[in-house]
TIZA-39872 format. One record per residue: x, y, z of N, C-alpha, C in turn; chain; residue in one letter. Coordinates in Angstrom, 2 decimals, decimal comma. Layout:
@n_px = X	n_py = Y	n_pz = Z	ca_px = X	ca_py = Y	ca_pz = Z	c_px = X	c_py = Y	c_pz = Z	chaine = A	residu = a
...
//
This chain:
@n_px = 75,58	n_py = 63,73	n_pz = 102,75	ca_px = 75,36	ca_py = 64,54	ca_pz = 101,55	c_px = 75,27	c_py = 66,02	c_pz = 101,95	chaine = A	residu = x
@n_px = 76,04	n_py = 66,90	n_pz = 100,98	ca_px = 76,18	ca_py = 68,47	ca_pz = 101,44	c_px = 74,74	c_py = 68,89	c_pz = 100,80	chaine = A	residu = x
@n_px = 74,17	n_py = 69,93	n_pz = 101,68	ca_px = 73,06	ca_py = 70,51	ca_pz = 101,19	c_px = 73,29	c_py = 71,38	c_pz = 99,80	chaine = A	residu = x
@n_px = 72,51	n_py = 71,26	n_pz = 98,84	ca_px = 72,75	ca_py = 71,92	ca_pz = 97,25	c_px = 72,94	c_py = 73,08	c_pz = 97,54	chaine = A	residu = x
@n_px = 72,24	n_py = 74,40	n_pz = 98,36	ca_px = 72,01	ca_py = 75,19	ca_pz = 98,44	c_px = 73,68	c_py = 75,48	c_pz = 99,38	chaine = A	residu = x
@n_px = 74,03	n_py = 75,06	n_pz = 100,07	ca_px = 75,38	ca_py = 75,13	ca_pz = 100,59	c_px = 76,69	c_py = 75,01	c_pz = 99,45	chaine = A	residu = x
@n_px = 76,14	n_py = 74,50	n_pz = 98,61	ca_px = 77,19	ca_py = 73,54	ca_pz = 97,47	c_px = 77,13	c_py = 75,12	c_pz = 96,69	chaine = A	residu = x
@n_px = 75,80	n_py = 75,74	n_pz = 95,78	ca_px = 76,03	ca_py = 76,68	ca_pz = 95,03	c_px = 76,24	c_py = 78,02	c_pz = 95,90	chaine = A	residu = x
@n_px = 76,54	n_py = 78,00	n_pz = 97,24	ca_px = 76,85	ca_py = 79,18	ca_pz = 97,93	c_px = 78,60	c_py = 79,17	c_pz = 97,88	chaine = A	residu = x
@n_px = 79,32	n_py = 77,68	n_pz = 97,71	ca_px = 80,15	ca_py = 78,11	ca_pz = 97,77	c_px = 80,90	c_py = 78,46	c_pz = 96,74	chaine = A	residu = x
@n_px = 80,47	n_py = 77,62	n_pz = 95,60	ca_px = 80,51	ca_py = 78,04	ca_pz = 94,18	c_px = 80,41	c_py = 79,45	c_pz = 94,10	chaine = A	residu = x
@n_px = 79,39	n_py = 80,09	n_pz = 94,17	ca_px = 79,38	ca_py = 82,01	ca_pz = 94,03	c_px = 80,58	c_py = 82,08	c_pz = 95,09	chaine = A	residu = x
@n_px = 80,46	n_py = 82,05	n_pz = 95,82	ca_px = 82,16	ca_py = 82,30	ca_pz = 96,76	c_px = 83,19	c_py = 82,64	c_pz = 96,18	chaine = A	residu = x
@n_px = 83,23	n_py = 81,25	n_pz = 95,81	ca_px = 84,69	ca_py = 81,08	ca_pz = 95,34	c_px = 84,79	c_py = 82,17	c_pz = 93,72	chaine = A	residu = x
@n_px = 83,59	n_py = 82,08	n_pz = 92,58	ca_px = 83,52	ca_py = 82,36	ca_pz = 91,80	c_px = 83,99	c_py = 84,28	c_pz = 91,73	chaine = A	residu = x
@n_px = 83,42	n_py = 84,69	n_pz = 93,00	ca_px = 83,46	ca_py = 85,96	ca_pz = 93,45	c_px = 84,92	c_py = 86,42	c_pz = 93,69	chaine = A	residu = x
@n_px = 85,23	n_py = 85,25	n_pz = 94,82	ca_px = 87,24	ca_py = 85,18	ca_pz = 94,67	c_px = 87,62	c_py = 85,56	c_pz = 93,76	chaine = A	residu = x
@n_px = 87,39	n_py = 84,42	n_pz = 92,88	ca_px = 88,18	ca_py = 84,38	ca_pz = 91,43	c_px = 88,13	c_py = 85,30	c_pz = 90,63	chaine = A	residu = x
@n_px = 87,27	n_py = 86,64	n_pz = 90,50	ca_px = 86,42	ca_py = 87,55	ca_pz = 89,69	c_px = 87,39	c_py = 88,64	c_pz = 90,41	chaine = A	residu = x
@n_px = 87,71	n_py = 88,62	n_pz = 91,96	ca_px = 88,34	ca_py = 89,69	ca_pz = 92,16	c_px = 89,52	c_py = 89,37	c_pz = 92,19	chaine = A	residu = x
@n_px = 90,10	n_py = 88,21	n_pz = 91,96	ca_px = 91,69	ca_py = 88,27	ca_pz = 92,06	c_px = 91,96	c_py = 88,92	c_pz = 90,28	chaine = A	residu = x
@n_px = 91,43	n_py = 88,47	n_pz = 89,25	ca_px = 90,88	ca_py = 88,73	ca_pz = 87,96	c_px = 91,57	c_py = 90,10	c_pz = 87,82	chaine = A	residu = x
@n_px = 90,46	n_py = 90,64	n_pz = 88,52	ca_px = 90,14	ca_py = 92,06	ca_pz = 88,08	c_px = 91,78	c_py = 92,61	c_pz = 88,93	chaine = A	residu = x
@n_px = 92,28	n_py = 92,53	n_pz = 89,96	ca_px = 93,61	ca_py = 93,30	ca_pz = 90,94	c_px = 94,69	c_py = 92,79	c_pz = 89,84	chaine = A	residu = x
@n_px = 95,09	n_py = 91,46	n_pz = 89,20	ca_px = 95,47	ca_py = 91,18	ca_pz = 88,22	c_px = 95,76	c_py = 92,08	c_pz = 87,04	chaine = A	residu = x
@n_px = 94,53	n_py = 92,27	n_pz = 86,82	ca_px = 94,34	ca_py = 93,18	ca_pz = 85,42	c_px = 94,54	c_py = 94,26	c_pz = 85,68	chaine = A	residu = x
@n_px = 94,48	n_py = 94,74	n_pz = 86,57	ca_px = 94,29	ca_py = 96,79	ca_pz = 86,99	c_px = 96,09	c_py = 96,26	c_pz = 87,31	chaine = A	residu = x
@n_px = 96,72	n_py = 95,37	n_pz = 87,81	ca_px = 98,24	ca_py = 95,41	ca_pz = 87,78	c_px = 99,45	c_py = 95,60	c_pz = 86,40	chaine = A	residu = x
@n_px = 98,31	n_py = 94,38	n_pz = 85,67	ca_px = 98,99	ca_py = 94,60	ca_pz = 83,90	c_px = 99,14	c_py = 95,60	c_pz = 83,42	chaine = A	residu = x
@n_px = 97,55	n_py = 96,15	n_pz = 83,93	ca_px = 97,21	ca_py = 97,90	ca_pz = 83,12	c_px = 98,78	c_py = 98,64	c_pz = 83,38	chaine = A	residu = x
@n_px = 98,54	n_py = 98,99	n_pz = 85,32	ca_px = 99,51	ca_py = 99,76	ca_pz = 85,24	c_px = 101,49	c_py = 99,92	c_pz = 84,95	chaine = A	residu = x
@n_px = 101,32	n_py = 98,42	n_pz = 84,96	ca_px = 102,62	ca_py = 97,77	ca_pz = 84,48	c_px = 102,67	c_py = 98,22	c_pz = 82,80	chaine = A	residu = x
@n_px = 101,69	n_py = 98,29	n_pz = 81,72	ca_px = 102,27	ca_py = 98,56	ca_pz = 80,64	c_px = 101,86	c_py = 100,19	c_pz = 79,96	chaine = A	residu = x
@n_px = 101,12	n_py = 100,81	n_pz = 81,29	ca_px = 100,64	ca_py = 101,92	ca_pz = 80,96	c_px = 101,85	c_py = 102,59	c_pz = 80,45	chaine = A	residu = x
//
């Protein structure tokens, strides 16, 4: 069994990933339809 505290560290991880691929994404759209 994975420790919980290991489990929601990687969750924020990944969540953090996901938040900045998001955001390089969006600042790309921006300047694509600026």
């Amino acid at each position: 069994m994975a420790n919980p505290s290991d489990i929601v560290g990687q969750i924020n991880s990944f969540l953090r990933l996901g938040q900045a691929k998001s955001e390089r994404h969006l600042a790309d759209l921006a300047r694509t339809y600026a």
